[in-house]
N, CA, C and O atoms as CSV, one atom per row, in Angstrom:
chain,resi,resn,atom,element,x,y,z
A,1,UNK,N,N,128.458,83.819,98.332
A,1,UNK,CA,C,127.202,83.312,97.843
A,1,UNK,C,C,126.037,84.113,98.403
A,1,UNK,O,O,125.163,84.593,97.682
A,2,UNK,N,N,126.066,84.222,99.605
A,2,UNK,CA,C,124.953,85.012,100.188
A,2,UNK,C,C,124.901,86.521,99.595
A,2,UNK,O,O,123.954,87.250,99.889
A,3,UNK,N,N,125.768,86.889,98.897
A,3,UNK,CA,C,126.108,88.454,98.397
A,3,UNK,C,C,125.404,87.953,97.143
A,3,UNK,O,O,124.411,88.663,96.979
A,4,UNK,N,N,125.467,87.333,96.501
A,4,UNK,CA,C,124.664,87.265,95.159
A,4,UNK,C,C,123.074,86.491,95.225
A,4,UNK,O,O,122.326,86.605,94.253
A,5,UNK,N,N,122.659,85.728,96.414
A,5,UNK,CA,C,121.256,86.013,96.776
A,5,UNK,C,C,120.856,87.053,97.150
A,5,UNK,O,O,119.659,87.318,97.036
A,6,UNK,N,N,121.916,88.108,97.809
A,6,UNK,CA,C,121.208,89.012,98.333
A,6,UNK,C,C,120.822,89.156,99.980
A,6,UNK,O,O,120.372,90.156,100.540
A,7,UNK,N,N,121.103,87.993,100.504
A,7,UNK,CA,C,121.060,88.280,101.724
A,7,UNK,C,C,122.217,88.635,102.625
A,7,UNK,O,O,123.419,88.475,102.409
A,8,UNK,N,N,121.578,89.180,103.741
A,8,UNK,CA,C,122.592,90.375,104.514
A,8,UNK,C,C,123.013,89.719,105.867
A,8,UNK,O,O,124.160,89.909,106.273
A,9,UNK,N,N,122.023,88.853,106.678
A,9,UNK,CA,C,122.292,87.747,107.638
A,9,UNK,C,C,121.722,86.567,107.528
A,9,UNK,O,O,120.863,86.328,106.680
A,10,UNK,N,N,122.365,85.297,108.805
A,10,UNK,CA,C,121.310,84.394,108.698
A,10,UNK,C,C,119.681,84.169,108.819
A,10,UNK,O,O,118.930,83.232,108.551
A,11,UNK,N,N,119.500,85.570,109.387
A,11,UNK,CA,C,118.166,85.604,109.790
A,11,UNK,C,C,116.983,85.882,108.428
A,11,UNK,O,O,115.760,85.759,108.500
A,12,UNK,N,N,117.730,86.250,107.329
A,12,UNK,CA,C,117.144,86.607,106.218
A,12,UNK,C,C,117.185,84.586,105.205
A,12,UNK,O,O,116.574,83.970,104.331
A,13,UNK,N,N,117.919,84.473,105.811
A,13,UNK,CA,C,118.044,82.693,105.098
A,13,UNK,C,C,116.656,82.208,105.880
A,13,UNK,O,O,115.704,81.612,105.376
A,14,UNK,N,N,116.794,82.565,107.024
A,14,UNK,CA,C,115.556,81.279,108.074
A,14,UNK,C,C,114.369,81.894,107.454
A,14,UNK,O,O,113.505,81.093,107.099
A,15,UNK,N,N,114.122,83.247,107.230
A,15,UNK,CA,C,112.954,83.667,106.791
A,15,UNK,C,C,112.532,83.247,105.642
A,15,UNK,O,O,111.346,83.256,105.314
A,16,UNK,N,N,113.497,82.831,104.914
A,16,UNK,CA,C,113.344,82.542,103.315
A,16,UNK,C,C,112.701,80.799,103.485
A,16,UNK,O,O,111.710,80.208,103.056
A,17,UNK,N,N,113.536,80.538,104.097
A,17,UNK,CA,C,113.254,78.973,104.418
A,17,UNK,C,C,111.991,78.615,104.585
A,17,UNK,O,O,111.309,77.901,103.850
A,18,UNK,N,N,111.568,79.381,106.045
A,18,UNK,CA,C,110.385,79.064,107.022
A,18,UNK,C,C,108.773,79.547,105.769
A,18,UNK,O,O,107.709,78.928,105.793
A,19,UNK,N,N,109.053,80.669,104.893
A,19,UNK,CA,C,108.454,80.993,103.938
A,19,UNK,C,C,107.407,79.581,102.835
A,19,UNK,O,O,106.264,79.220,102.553
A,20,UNK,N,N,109.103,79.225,102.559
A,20,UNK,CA,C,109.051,78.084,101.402
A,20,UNK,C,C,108.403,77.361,102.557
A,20,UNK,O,O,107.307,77.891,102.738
A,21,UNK,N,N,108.572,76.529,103.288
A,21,UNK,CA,C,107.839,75.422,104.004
A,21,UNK,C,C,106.675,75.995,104.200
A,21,UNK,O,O,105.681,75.272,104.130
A,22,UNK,N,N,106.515,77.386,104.484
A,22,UNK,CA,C,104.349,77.244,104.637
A,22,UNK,C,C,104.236,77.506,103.043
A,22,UNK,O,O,103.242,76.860,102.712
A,23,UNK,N,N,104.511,77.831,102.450
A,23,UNK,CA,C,103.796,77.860,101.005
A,23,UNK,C,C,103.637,76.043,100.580
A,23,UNK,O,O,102.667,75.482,100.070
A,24,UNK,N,N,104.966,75.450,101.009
A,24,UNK,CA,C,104.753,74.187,100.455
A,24,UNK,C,C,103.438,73.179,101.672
A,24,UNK,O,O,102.830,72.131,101.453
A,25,UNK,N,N,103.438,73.647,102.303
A,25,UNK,CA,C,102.313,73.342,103.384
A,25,UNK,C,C,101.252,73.573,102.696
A,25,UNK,O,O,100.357,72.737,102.567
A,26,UNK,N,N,101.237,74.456,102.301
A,26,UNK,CA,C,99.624,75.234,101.741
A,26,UNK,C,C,99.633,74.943,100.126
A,26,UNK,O,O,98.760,75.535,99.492
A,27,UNK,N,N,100.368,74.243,99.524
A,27,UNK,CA,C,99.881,73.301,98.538
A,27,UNK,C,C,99.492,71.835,98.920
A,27,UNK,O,O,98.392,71.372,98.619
A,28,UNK,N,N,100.445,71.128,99.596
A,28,UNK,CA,C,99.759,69.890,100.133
A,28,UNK,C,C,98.413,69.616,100.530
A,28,UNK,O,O,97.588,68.803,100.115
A,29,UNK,N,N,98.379,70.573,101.521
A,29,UNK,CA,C,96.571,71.165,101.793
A,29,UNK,C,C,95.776,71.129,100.834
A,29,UNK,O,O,94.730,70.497,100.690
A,30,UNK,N,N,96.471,72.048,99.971
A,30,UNK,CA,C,95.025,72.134,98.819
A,30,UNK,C,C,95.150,70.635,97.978
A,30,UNK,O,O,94.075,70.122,97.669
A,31,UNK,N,N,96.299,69.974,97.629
A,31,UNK,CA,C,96.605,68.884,96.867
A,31,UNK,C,C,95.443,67.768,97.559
A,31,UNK,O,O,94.696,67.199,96.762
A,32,UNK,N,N,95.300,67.457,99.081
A,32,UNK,CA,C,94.717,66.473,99.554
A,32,UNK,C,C,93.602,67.222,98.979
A,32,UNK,O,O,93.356,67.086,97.780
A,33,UNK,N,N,92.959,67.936,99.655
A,33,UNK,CA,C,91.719,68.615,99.676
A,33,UNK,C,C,91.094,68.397,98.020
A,33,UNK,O,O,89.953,67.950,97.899
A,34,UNK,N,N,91.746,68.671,97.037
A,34,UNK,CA,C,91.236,67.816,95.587
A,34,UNK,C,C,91.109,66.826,95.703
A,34,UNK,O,O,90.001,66.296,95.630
A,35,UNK,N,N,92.311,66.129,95.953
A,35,UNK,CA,C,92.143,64.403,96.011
A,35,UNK,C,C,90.900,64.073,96.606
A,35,UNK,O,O,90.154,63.289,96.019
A,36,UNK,N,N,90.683,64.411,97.350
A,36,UNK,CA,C,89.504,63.891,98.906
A,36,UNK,C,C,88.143,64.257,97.933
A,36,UNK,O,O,87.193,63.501,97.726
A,37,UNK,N,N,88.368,65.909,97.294
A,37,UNK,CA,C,86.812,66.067,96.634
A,37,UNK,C,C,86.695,65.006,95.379
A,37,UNK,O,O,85.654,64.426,95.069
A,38,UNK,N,N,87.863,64.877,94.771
A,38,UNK,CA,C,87.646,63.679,93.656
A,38,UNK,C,C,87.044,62.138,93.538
A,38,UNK,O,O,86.238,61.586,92.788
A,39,UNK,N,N,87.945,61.685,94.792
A,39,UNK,CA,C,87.751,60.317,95.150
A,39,UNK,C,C,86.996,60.228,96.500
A,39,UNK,O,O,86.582,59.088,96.714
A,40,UNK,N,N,86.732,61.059,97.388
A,40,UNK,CA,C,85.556,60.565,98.603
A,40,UNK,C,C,84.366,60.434,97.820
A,40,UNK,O,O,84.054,61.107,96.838
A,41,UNK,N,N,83.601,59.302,98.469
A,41,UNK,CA,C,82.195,58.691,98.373
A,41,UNK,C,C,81.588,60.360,98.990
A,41,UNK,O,O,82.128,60.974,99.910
A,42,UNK,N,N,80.629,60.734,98.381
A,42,UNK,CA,C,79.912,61.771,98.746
A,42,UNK,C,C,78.820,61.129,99.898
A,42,UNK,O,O,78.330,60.003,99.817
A,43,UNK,N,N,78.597,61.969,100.827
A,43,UNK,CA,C,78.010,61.697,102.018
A,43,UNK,C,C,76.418,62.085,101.745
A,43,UNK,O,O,76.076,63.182,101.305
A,44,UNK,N,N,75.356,60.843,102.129
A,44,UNK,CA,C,74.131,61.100,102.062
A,44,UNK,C,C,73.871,61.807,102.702
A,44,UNK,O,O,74.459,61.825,103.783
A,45,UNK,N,N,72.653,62.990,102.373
A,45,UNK,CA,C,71.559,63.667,102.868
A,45,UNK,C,C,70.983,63.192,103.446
A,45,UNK,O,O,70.924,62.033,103.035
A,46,UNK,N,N,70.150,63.378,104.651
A,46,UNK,CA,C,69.019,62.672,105.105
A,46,UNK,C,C,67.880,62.397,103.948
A,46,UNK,O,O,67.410,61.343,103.520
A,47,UNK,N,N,67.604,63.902,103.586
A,47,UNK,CA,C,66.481,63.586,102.186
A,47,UNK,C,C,66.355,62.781,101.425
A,47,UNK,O,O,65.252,62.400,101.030
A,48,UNK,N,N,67.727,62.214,100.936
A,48,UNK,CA,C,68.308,61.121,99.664
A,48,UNK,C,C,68.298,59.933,100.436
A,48,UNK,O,O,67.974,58.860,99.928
A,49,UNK,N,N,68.690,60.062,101.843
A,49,UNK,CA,C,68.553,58.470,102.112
A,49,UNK,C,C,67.110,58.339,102.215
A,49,UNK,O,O,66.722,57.395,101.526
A,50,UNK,N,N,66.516,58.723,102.603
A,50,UNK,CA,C,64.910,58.711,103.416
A,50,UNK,C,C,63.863,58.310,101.777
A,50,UNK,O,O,62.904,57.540,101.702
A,51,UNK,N,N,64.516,59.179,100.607
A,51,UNK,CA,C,64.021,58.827,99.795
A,51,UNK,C,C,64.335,57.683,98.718
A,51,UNK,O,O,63.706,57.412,97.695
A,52,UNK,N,N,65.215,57.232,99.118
A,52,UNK,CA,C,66.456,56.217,98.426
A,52,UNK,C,C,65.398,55.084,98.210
A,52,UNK,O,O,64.465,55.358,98.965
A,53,UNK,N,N,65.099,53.847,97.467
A,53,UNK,CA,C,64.860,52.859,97.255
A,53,UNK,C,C,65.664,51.967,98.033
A,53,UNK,O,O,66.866,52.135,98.238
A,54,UNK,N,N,64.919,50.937,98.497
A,54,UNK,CA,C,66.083,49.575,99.102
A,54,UNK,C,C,66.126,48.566,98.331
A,54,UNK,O,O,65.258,48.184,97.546
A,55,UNK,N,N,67.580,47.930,98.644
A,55,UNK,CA,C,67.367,46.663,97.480
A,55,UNK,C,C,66.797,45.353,98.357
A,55,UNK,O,O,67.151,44.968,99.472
A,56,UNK,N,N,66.009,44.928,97.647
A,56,UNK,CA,C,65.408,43.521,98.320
A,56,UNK,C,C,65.786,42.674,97.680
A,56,UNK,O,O,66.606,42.962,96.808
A,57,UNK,N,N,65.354,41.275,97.836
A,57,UNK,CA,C,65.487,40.011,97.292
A,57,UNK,C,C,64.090,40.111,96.254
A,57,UNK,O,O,63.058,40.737,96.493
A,58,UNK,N,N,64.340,39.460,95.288
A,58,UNK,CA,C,63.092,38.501,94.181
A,58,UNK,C,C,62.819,37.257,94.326
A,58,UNK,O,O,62.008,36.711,93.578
């Protein structure tokens, strides 16, 4: 089997491995990192709060 991947030792398997796990690392990353820009409440400015209206009672 390893003759028809192509690899020559185990050390060429761990590399392949350790590969796939940071690539799949570095989609998760970016996966939250959308999520978070999609659905986080955007964080006030000082400017926007300072200029913000308050709600009172009538």
């Amino acid at each position: 089997m390893k003759a028809e991947l192509g690899l020559g030792e185990d050390t060429s398997l761990q590399a392949i491995i350790q590969s796939r796990q940071q690539s799949r690392q570095q989609h998760m990353a970016s996966f939250f990192d959308d999520l978070e820009a999609k659905y986080a409440k955007p964080k006030k400015t000082k400017a926007a709060a300072a200029t913000g209206k308050k709600k009172g009672k009538k």
